[in-house]
C-alpha positions as CSV (number, residue, x, y, z in Angstrom):
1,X,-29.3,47.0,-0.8
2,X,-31.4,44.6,1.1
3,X,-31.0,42.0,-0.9
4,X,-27.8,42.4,-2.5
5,X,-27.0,41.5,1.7
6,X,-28.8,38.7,2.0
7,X,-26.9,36.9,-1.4
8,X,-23.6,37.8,0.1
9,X,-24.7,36.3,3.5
10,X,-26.1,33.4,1.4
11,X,-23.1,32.8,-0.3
12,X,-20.7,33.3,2.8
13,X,-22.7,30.9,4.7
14,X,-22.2,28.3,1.4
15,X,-18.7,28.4,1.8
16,X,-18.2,28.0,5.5
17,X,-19.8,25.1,4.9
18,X,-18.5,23.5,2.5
19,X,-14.7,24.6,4.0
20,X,-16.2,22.8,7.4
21,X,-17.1,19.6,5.5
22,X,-13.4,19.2,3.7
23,X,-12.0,20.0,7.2
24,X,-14.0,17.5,9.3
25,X,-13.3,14.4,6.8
26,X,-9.5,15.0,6.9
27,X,-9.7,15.7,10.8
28,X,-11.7,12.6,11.1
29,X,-9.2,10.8,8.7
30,X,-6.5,12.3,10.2
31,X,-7.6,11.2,13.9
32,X,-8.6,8.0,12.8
33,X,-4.9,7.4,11.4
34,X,-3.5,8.3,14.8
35,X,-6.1,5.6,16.1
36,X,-5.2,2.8,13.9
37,X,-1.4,3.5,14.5
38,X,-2.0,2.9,18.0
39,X,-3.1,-0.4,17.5
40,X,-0.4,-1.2,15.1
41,X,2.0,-0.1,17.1
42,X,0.7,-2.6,20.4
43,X,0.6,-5.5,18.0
44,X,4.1,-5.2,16.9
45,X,3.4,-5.5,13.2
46,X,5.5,-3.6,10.7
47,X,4.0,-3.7,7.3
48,X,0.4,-2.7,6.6
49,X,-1.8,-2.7,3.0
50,X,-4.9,0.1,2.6
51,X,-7.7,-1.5,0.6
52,X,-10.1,0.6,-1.2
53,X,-13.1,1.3,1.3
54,X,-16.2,0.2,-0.1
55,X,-19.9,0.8,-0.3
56,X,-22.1,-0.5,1.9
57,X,-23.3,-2.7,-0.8
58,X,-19.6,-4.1,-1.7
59,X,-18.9,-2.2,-4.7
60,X,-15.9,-0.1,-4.5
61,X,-16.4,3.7,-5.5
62,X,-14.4,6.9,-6.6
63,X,-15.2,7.7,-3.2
64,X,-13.8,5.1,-1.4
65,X,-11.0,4.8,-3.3
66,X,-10.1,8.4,-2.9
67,X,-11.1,8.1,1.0
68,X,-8.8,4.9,1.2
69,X,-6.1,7.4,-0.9
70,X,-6.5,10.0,1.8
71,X,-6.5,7.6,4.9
72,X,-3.0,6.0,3.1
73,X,-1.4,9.7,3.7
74,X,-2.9,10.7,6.9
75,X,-1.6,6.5,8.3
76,X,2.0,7.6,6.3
77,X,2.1,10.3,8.5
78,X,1.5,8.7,11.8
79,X,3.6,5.9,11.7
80,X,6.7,7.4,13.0
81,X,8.8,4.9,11.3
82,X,7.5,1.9,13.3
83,X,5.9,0.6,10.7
84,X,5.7,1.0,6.5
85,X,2.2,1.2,4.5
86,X,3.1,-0.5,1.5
87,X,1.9,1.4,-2.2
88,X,-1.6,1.1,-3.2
89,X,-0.5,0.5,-6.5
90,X,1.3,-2.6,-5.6
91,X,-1.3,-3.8,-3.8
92,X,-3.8,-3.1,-6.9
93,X,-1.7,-5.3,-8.5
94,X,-1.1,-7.9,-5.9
95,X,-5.0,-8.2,-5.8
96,X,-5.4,-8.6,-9.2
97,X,-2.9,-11.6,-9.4
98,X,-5.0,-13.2,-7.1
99,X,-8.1,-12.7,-9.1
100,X,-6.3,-14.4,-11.9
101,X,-4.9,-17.2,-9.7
102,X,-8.2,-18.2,-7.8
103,X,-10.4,-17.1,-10.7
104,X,-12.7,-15.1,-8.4
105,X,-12.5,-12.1,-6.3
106,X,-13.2,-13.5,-2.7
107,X,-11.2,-12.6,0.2
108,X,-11.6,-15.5,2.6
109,X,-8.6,-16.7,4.9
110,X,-6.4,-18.3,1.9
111,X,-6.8,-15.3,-0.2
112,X,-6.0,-13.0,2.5
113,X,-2.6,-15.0,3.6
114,X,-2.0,-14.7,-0.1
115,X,-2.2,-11.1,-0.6
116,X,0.2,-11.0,2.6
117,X,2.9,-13.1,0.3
118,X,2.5,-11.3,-2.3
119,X,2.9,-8.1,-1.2
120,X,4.7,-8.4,2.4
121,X,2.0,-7.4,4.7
122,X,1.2,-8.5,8.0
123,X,-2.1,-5.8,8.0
124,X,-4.9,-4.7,5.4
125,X,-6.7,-2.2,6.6
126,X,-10.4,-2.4,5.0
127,X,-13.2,0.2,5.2
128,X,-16.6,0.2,4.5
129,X,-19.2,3.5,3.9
130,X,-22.4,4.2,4.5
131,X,-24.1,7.5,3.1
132,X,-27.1,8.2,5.1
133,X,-29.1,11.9,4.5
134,X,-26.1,13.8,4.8
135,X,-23.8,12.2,6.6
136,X,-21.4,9.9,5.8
137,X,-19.9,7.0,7.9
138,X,-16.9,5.0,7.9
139,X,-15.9,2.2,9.3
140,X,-12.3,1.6,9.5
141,X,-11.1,-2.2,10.8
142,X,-7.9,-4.0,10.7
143,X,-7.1,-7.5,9.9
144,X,-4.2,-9.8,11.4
145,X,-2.7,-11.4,8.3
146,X,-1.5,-14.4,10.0
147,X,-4.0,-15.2,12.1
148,X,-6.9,-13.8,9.8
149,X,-8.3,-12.0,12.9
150,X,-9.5,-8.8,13.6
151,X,-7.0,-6.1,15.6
152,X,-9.4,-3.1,16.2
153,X,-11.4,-0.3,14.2
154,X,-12.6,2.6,14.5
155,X,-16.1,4.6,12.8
156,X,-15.8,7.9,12.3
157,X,-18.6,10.2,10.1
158,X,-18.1,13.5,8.7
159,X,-20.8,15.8,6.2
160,X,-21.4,14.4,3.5
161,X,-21.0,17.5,0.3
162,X,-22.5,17.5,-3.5
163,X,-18.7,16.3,-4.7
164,X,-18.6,13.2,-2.4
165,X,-22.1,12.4,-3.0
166,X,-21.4,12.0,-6.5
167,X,-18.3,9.9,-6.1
168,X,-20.3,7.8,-3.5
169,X,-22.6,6.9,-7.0
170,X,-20.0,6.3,-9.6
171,X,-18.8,2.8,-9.0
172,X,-15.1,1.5,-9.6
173,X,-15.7,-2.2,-9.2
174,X,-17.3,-4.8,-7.4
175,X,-15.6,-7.1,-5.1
176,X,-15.6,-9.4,-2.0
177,X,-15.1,-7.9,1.4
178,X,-12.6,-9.0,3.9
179,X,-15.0,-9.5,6.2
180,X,-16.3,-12.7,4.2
181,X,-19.7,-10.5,2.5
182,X,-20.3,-11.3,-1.0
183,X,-21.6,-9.4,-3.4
184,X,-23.3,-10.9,-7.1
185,X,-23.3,-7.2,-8.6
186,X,-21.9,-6.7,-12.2
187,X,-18.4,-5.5,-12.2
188,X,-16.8,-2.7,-14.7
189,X,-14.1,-3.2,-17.1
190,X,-11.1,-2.3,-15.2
191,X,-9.9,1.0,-15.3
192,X,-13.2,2.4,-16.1
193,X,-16.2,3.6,-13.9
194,X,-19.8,3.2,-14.6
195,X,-21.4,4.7,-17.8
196,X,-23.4,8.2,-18.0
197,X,-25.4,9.7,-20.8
198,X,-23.1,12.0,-22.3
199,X,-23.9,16.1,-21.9
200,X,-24.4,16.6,-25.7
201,X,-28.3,16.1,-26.8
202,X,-27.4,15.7,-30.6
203,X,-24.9,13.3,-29.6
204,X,-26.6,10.6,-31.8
205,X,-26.6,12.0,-34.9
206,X,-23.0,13.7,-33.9
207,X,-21.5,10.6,-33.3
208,X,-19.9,11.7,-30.5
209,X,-19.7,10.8,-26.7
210,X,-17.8,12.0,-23.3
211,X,-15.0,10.5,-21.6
212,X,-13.6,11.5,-18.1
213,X,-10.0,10.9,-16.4
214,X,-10.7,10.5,-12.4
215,X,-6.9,10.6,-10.5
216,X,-6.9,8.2,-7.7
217,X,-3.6,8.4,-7.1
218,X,-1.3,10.8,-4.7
219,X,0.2,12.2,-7.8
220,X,0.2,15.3,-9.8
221,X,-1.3,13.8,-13.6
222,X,-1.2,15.1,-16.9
223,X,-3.1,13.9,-19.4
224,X,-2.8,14.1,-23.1
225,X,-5.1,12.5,-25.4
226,X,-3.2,12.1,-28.8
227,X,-3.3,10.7,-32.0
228,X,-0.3,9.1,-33.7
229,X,1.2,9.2,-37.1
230,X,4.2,8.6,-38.6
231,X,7.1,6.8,-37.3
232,X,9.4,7.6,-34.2
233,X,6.2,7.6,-31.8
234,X,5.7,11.1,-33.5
235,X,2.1,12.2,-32.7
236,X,-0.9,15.4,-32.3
237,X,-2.4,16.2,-29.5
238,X,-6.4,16.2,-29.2
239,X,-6.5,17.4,-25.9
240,X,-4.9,17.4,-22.1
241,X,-5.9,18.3,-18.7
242,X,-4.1,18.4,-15.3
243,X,-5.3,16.5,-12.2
244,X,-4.8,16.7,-8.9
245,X,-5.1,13.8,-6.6
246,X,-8.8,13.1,-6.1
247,X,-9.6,15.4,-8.8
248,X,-11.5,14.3,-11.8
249,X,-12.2,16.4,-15.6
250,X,-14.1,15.5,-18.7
251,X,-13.5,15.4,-22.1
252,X,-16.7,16.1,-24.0
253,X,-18.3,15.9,-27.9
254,X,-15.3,13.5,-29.0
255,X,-15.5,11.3,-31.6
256,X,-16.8,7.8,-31.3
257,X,-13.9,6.0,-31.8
258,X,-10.6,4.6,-30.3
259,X,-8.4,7.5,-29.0
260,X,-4.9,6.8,-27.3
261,X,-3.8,8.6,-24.3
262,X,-0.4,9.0,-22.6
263,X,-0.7,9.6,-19.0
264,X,2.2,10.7,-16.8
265,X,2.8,11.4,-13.0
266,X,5.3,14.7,-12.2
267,X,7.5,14.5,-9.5
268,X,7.3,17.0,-6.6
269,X,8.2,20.8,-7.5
270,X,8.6,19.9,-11.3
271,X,6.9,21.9,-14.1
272,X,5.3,19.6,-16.8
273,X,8.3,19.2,-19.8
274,X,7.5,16.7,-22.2
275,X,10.2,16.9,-23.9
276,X,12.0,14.8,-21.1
277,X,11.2,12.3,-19.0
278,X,13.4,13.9,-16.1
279,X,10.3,15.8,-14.9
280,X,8.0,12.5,-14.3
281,X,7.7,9.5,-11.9
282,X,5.9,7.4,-14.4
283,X,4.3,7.6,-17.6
284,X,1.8,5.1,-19.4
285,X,0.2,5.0,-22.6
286,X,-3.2,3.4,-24.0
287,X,-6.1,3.7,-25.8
288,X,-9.9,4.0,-25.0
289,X,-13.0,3.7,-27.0
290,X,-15.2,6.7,-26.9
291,X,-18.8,5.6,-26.9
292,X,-21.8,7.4,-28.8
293,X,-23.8,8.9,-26.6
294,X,-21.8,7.6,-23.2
295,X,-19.7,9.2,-20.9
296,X,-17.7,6.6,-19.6
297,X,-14.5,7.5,-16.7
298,X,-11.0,6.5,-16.6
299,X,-9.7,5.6,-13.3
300,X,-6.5,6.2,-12.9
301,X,-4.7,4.5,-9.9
């Protein structure tokens, strides 16, 4: 009886927590949202872009891309209208077409009055994370496009749990912070995270190897791995999983071979029909290469 106690205080204890982690990061988000909109709101600017936070080595992480995802909301919420937080996607893409203009990925004054252009900002809000024993820190600042000066910040640090800890280690890609840091670390292909030993041992002679869909976007996603045949876009489905934002799943033992996907985002209150495309915001479709004896992760943004 004794002990059969002691396990259920065990486990009670576990999951207070773990519940007080998740609520102190979005508290500390939340609050540092209110924080930031304060300064926006004294500066008089009215368009502002959320960068993926990054490491404290410069790479960008699942974590601080889902962080930076999260802070987006919580800065959405406290804006009151007075001022619009432009869609990370966009800006994904607005960063991208400066990589391909400039031929690097530095943010230095001229790349940061281009992103601006591009995609109408007069703010980028930047983080960067530190994960020390078991807390993490973040450190929040803002950036005056136009002047390419700094309009405040604010640190906030929460406990850190096994989940973030994880996403802390899986990088996305490596860039150049808007604070002027470089880093000379190998970057990923884009879209996909770093690679993993995949869980099967006889994976080798199995020719077979893991791949993972991470959601970094504020979206329900459904994803369907498929393979085509015939004409009309006709096709069988391998396998499909549901996401939630910040949520991540794994597909393991698959072939090692080039498998396409179709990805799609459902709107609000919808149930997942694929039959119509009535149901979904967007919907995109691919391929990926399944590796022998890798587990390599999508990131889906």
């Amino acid at each position: 009886m004794m002990k059969r106690t002691i396990i259920a205080v065990a486990i009670i204890l576990t999951f207070c927590n773990v519940t007080k982690a998740q609520t102190t990061y979005t508290k500390e988000l939340e609050n540092a949202a209110k924080e930031i909109s304060q300064k926006l709101f004294s500066s008089g600017k009215t368009s502002v872009a959320v960068l993926d936070f990054e490491n404290s080595n410069k790479q960008i992480s699942e974590l601080g891309s889902w962080l930076a995802n999260v802070f987006t909301t919580q800065l959405e919420n406290s804006s009151n209208n007075q001022f619009a937080v432009k869609n990370r996607t966009d800006i994904e893409k607005a960063i991208q077409q400066i990589k391909s203009e400039s031929g690097s990925g530095a943010f230095d004054s001229k790349t940061i009055q281009r992103l601006g252009e591009i995609s109408g900002s007069d703010v980028i809000v930047y983080g960067e994370i530190t994960l020390m024993d078991n807390e993490i820190t973040v450190n929040i600042r803002t950036k005056n496009i136009s002047l390419n000066s700094t309009i405040g910040g604010v640190l906030i640090s929460f406990t850190a749990t096994d989940g973030m800890r994880t996403k802390y280690d899986n990088y996305i890609e490596t860039k150049t912070s808007p604070s002027g840091n470089t880093s000379n670390s190998k970057t990923t292909a884009s879209g996909e995270g770093s690679d993993r030993p995949s869980k099967n041992i006889n994976c080798k002679t199995q020719m077979t190897g893991d791949y993972c869909f991470q959601n970094n976007t504020r979206f329900n996603i459904t994803v369907r791995l498929v393979i085509y045949g015939g004409r009309g876009g006709v096709y069988s489905v391998l396998n499909e999983c549901s996401l939630q934002p910040g949520q991540k799943q794994c597909f393991y033992n698959l072939e090692s071979k080039s498998i396409d996907y179709i990805i799609v985002a459902l709107k609000a209150g919808h149930q997942m029909n694929w039959s119509t495309s009535a149901d979904y915001d967007y919907e995109t479709k691919g391929s990926v290469y399944v590796e022998t004896c890798k587990e390599k992760t999508f990131i889906i943004k």
